[in-house]
VEXDREN-2710 file (C-alpha; in Angstrom, 1 decimal):
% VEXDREN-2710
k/r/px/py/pz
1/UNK/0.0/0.0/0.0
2/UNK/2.6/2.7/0.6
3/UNK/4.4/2.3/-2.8
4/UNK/1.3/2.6/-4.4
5/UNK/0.5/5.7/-2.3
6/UNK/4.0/7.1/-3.1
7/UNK/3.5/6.2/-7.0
8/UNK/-0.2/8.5/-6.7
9/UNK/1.8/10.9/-4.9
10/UNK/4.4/10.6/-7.5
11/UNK/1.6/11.1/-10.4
12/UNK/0.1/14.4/-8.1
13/UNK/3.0/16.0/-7.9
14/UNK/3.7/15.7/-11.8
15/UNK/0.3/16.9/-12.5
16/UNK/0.4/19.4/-9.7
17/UNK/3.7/21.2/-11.6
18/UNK/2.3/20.7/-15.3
19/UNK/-0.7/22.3/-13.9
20/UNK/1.1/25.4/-12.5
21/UNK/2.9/25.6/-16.0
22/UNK/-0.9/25.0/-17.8
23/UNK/-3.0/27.8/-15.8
24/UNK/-0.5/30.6/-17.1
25/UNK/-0.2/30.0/-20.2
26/UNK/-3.6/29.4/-21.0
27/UNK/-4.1/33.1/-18.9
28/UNK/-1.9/34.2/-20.9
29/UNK/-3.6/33.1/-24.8
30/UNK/-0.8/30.3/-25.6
31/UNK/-2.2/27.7/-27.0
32/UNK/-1.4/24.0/-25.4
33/UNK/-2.4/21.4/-27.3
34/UNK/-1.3/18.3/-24.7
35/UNK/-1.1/18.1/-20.9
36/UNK/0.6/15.1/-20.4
37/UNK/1.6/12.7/-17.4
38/UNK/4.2/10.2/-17.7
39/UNK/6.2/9.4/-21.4
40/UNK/5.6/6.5/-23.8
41/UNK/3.1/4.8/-25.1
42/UNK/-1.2/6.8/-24.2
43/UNK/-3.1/5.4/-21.7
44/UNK/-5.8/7.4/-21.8
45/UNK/-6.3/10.8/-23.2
46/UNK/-9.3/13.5/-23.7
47/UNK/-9.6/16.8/-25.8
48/UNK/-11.1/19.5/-24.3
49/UNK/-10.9/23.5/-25.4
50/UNK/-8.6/22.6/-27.8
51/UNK/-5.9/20.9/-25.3
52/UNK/-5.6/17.0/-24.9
53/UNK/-5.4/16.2/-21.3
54/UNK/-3.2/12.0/-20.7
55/UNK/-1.8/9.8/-19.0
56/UNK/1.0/7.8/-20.8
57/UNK/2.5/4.6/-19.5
58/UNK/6.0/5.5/-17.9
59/UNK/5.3/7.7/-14.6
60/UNK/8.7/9.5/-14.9
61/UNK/7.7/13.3/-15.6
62/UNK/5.3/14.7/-17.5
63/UNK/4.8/17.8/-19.8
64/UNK/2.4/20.7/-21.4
65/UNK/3.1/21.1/-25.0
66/UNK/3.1/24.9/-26.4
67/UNK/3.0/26.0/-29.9
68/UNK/6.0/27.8/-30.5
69/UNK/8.7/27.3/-27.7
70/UNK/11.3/28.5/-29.8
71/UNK/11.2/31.3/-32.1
72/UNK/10.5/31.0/-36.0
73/UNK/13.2/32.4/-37.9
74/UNK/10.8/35.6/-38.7
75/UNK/11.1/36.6/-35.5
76/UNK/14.7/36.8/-35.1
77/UNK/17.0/39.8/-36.4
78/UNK/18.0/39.7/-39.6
79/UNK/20.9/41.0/-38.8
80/UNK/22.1/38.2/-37.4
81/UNK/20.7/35.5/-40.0
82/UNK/24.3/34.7/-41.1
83/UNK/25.0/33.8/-37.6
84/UNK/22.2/30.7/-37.6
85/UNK/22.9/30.0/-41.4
86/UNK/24.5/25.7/-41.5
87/UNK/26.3/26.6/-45.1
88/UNK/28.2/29.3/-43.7
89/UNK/30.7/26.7/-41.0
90/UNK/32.0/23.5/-41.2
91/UNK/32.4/20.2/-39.3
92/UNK/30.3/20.2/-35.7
93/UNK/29.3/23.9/-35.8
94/UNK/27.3/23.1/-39.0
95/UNK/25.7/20.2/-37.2
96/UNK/25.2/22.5/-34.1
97/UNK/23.1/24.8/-36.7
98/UNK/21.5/22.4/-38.8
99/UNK/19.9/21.0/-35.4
100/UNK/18.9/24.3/-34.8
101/UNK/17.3/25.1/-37.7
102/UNK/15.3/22.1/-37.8
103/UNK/13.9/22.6/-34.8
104/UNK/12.6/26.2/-35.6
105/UNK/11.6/25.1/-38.9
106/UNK/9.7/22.0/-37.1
107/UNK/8.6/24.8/-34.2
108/UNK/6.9/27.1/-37.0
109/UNK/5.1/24.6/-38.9
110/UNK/2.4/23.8/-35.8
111/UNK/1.7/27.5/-35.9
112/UNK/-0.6/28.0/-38.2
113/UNK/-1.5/32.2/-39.2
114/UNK/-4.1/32.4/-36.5
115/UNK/-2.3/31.0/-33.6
116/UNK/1.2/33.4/-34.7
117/UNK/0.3/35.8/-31.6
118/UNK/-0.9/32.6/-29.4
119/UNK/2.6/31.1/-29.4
120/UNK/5.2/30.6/-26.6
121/UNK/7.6/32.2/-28.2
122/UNK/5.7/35.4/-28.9
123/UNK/5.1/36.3/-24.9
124/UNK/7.3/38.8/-23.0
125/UNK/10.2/37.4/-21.2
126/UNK/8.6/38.6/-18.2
127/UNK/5.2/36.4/-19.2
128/UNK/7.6/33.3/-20.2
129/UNK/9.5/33.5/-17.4
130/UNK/5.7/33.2/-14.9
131/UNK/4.7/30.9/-17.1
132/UNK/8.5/28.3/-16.5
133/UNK/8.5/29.5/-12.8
134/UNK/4.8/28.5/-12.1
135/UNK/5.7/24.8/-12.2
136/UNK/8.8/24.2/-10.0
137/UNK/6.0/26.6/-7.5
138/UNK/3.4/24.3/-7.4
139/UNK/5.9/21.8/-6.2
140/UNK/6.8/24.3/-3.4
141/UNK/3.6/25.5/-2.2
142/UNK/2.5/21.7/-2.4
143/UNK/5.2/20.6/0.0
144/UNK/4.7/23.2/2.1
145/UNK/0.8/22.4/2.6
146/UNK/1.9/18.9/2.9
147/UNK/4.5/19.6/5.9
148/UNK/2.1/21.6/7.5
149/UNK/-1.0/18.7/7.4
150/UNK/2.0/16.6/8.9
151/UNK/3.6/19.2/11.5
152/UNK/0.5/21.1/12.2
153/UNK/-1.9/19.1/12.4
154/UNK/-0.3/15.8/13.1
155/UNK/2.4/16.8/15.0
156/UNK/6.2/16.2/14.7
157/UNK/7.9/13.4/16.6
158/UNK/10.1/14.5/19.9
159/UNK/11.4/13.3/23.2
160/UNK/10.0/13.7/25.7
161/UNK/10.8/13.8/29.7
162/UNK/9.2/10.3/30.6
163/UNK/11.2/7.5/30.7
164/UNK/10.3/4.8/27.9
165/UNK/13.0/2.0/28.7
166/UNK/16.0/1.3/31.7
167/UNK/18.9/-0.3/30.2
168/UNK/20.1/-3.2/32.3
169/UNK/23.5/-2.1/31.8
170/UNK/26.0/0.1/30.0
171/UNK/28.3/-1.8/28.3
172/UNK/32.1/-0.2/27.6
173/UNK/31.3/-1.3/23.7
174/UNK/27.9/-0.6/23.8
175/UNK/26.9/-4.2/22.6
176/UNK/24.4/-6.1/24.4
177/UNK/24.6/-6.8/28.4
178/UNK/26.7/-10.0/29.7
179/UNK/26.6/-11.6/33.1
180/UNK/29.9/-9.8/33.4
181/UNK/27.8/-5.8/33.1
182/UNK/27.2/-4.1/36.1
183/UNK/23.4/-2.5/36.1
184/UNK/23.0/0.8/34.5
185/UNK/23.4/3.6/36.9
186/UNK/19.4/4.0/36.4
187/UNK/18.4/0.6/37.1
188/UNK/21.0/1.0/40.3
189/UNK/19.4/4.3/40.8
190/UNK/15.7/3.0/40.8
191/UNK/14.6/4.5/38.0
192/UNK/11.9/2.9/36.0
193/UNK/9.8/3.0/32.7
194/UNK/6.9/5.8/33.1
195/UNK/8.6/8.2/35.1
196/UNK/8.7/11.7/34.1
197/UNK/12.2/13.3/35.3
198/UNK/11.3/16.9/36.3
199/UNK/14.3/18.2/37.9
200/UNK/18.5/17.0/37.9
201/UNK/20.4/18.3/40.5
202/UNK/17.8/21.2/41.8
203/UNK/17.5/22.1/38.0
204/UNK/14.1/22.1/36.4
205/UNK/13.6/20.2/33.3
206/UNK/11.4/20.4/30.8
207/UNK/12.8/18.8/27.8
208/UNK/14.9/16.0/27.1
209/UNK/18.0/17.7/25.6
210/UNK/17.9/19.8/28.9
211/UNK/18.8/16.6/30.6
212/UNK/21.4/15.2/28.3
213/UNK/23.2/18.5/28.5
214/UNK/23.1/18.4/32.2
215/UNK/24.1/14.9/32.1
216/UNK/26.9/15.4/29.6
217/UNK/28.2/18.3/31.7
218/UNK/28.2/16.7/35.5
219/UNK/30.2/13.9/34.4
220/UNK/30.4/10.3/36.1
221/UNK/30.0/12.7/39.6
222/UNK/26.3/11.4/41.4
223/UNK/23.6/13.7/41.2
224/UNK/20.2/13.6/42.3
225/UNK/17.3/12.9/39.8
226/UNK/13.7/14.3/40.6
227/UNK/11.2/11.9/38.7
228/UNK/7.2/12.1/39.1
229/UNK/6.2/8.7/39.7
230/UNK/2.2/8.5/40.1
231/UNK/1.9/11.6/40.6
232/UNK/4.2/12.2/43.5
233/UNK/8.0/13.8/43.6
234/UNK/10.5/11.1/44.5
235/UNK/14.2/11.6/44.9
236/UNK/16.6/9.6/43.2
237/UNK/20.7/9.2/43.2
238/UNK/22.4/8.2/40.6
239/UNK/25.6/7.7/39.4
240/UNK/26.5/8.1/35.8
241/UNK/29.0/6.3/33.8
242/UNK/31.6/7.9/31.6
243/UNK/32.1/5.5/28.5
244/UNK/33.6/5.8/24.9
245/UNK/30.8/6.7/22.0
246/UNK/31.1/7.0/18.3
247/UNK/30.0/10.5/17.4
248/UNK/28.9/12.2/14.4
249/UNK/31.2/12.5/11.9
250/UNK/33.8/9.8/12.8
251/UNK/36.0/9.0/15.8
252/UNK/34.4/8.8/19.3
253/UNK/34.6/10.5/22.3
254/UNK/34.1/10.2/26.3
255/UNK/30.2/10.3/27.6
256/UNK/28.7/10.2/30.8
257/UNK/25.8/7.6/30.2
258/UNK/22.5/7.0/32.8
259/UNK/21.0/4.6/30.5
260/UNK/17.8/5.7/30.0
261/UNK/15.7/6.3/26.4
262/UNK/12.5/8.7/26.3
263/UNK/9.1/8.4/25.2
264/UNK/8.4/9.6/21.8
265/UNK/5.1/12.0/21.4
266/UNK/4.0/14.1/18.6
267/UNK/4.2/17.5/19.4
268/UNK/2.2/19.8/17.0
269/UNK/4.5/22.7/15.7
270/UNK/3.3/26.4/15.5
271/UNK/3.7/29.0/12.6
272/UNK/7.1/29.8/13.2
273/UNK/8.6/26.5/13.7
274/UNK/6.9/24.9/10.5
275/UNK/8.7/27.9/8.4
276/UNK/11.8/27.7/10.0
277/UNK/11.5/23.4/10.0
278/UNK/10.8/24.1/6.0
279/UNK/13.4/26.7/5.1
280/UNK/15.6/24.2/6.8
281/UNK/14.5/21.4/4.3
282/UNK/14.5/23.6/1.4
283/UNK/18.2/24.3/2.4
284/UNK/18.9/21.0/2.4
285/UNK/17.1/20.6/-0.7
286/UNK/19.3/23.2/-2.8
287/UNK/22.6/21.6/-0.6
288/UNK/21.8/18.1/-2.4
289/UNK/21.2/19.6/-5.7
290/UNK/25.0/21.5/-5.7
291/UNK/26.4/18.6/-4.4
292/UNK/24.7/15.7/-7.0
293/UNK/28.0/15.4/-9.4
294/UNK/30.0/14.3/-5.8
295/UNK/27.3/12.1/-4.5
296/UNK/27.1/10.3/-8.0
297/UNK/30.6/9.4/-8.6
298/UNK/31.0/8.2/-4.3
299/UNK/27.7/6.0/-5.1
300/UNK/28.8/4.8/-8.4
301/UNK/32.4/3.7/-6.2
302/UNK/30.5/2.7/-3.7
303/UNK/29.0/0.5/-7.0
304/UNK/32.0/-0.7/-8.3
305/UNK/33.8/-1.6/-5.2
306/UNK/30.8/-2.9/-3.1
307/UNK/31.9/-0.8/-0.3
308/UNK/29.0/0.8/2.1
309/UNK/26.3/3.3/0.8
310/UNK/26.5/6.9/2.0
311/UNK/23.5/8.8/3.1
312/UNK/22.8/11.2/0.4
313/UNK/20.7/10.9/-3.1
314/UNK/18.0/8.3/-3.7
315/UNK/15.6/7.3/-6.5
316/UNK/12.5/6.7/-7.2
317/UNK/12.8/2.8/-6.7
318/UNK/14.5/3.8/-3.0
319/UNK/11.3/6.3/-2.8
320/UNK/8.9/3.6/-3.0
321/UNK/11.1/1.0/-1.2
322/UNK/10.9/3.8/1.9
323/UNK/7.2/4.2/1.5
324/UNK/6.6/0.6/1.4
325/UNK/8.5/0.4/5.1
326/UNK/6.6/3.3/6.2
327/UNK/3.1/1.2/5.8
328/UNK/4.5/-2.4/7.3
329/UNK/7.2/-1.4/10.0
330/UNK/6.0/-0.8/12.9
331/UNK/7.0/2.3/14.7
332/UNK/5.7/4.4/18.0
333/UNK/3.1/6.0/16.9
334/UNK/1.0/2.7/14.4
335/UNK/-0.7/4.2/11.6
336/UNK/-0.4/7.8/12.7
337/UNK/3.5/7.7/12.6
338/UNK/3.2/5.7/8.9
339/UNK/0.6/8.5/7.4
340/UNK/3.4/11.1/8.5
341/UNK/6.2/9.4/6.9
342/UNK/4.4/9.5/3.8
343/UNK/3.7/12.9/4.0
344/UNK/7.0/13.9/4.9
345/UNK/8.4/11.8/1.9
346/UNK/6.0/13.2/-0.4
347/UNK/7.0/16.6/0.5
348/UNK/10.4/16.1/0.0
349/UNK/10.2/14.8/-3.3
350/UNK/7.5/18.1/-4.2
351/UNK/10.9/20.0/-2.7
352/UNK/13.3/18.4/-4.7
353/UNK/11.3/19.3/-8.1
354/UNK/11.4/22.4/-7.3
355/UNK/14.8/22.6/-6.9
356/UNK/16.1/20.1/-9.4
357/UNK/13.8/22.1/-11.9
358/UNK/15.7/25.6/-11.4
359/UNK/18.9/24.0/-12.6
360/UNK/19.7/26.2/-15.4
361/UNK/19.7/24.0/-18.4
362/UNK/17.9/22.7/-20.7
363/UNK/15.2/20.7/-20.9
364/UNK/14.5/21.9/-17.3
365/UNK/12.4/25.1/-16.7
366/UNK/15.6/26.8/-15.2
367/UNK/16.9/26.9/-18.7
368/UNK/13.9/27.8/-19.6
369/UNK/13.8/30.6/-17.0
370/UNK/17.6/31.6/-17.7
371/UNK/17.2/32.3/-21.4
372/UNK/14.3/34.3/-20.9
373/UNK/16.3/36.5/-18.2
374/UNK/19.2/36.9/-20.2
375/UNK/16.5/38.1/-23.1
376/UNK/14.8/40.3/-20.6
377/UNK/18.5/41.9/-19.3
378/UNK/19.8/42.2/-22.8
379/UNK/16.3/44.0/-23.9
380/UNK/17.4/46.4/-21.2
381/UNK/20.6/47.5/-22.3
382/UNK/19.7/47.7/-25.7
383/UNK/17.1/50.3/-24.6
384/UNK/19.4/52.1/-22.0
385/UNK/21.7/52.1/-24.6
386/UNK/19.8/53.8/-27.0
387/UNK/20.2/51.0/-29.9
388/UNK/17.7/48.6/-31.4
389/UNK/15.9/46.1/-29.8
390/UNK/17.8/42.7/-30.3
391/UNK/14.9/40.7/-30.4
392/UNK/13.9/36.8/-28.9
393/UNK/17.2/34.6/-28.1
394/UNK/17.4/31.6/-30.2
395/UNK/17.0/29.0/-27.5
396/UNK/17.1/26.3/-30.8
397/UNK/21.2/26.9/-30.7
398/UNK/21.1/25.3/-27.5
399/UNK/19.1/22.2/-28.5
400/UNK/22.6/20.1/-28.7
401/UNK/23.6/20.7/-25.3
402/UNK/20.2/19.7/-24.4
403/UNK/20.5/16.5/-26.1
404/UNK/23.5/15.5/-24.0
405/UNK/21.9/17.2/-20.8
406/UNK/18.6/14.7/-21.3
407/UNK/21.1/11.6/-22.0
408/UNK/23.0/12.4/-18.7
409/UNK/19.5/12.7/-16.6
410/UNK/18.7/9.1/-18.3
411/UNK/21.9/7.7/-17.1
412/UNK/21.1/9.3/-13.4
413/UNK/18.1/7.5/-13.2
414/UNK/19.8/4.3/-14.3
415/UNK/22.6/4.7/-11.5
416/UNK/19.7/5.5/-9.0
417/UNK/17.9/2.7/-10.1
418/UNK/20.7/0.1/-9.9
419/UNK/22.3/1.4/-6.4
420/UNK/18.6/1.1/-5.0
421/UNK/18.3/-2.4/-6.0
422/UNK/21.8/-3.5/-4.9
423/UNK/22.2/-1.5/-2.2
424/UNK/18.7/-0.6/-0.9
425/UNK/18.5/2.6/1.7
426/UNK/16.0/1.8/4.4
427/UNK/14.3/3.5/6.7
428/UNK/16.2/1.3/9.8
429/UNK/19.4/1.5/8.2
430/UNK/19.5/-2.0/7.4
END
């Protein structure tokens, strides 16, 4: 059940962008004639107004299809026609133009006379670049309403003050207790499942990192431990234990150690919070996207030699492997806790297209986007300048460079598809 809930999520969030794409250009008069989700082969498809609305066999995207999305060659300056003319070079700048040129000529011969004005190509930069933008949006106002069901009205998981679990003892390696352990310095202490530690040392407590920052800080020297038990105050002494950790990052370090684990709640977040918890993920977001070249070639090593899988980039098979362990594992909260896995999942992948989107290249709507800024700057300076207006950029000269950009996004998903079947990311780590 959860991979097919992250597959419809999968399909939502593709229509959910195409639609934000869809709305302003049809405001705008450009006429679409497909809105498609998925690539291949038509499932199902239905005209209406003029556009036909589908779903095609392979889930992986989806697209609106404008007349016009590059310029005919009567739009561009003549001025510069020797510049796009094959016959004038030689060897792979002739090839470079000749794909050009067929595109454009392709491009103009869908436009017949009465759409000419009704083309992509014939908006403002300005109303080209709302019309790119609105997509990668969708995906962010979608995540955002999704994090908000989860954190807002769900509630996010955190620790609590209540004791869920005494460890019998704390091992120097941390592996599981012998006959040779002595008992934790909670169980020694007295401490046991269901109380609620409200004070260490004469300090007040009210959340759980309070405590391990106390505990971290006193050492392995006794200290008093105030727990509610039933509703009365009881007095405790213990005696924590300073043993050697891993920590984040590599090596270990020194810890004092009670052995004790807190209860898990969920813990609704207000206004602020959620923003701040979502620029956080957004930040994230952006940070995975600059750093996808390194995390490739460390997973395809990771590939080659068999060596361990790094935390980092996952696709879609690893998305639906996650979902399906959200739905059968079974975690503190049942149901509850598997609902906000999905959500959160869902709204990650609504965060990453957004950001993978902006990339500025081609096919993506950032190169979208960055041509029709560049048009929109250069425009500008012509006028400041006082000269003529230059006219639509010939996104068709960079149809090559997409070529090689959409081969390199099919071998991604290859990678991601083989690392997620030979080495699987789960949600326990396992």
């Amino acid at each position: 059940m959860g991979v097919g809930i992250a597959l419809l999520g999968l399909l939502v969030s593709i229509a959910w962008h195409e639609l934000g794409h869809l709305v302003p250009a049809k405001k705008f008069g450009v006429t679409v004639t497909q809105y498609m989700i998925g690539f291949g082969p038509t499932l199902y498809s239905r005209v209406r107004r003029g556009t036909e609305y589908g779903l095609k066999a392979v889930p992986l995207g989806g697209y609106i299809r404008m007349l016009g999305m590059y310029p005919a060659e009567s739009q561009l300056p003549m001025a510069t026609a020797g510049r796009r003319d094959p016959l004038r070079v030689a060897g792979p700048r002739r090839w470079m133009r000749e794909i050009a040129a067929e595109a454009r000529e392709y491009s103009a011969s869908e436009v017949s006379p009465r759409h000419r004005a009704h083309t992509f190509s014939a908006l403002p930069p300005g109303k080209r670049i709302v019309v790119m933008l609105g997509g990668p949006l969708a995906n962010l106002v979608l995540a955002f309403v999704l994090l908000a069901v989860a954190y807002c009205a769900i509630g996010a998981p955190t620790t609590s003050t209540t004791i869920a679990g005494v460890a019998e003892c704390v091992s120097a390696s941390g592996a599981e207790c012998t006959d040779q352990d002595a008992p934790s310095p909670a169980e020694q202490a007295g401490i046991e499942p269901g109380d609620t530690i409200v004070a260490w040392n004469g300090t007040e407590i009210e959340e759980w990192a309070e405590l391990q920052t106390l505990i971290r800080e006193g050492g392995d020297a006794p200290a008093v431990v105030t727990v509610d038990r039933d509703g009365g105050r009881v007095d405790l002494t213990v005696a924590p234990v300073v043993v050697e950790r891993p920590v984040e990052g590599g090596g270990t370090a020194h810890v004092a150690v009670v052995g004790i684990n807190p209860v898990l709640v969920l813990e609704r977040m207000g206004p602020g919070e959620l923003l701040t918890t979502f620029g956080d993920g957004l930040g994230r977001t952006f940070g995975m996207i600059v750093t996808l070249p390194a995390q490739l070639i460390d997973l395809v090593g990771s590939l080659v030699s068999g060596g361990e899988r790094s935390d980092g980039v996952i696709g879609l098979v690893g998305v639906g492997r996650i979902a399906g362990e959200a739905t059968s594992t079974d975690n503190a909260f049942g149901v509850t806790g598997s609902v906000l896995v999905l959500l959160e999942l869902i709204a990650a992948l609504n965060m990453a297209l957004f950001a993978f989107n902006l990339i500025p290249l081609l096919p993506l709507d950032g190169g979208h986007l960055a041509g029709a800024l560049w048009e929109m700057a250069r425009r500008r300076i012509a006028r400041w300048r006082g000269r003529p207006d230059p006219g639509p950029i010939n996104t068709a000269r960079a149809l090559p460079l997409t070529l090689a950009v959409s081969a390199l996004f099919v071998l991604l998903v290859v990678v991601l598809v083989i690392a997620d079947l030979v080495q699987p990311v789960s949600l326990t780590g396992g």
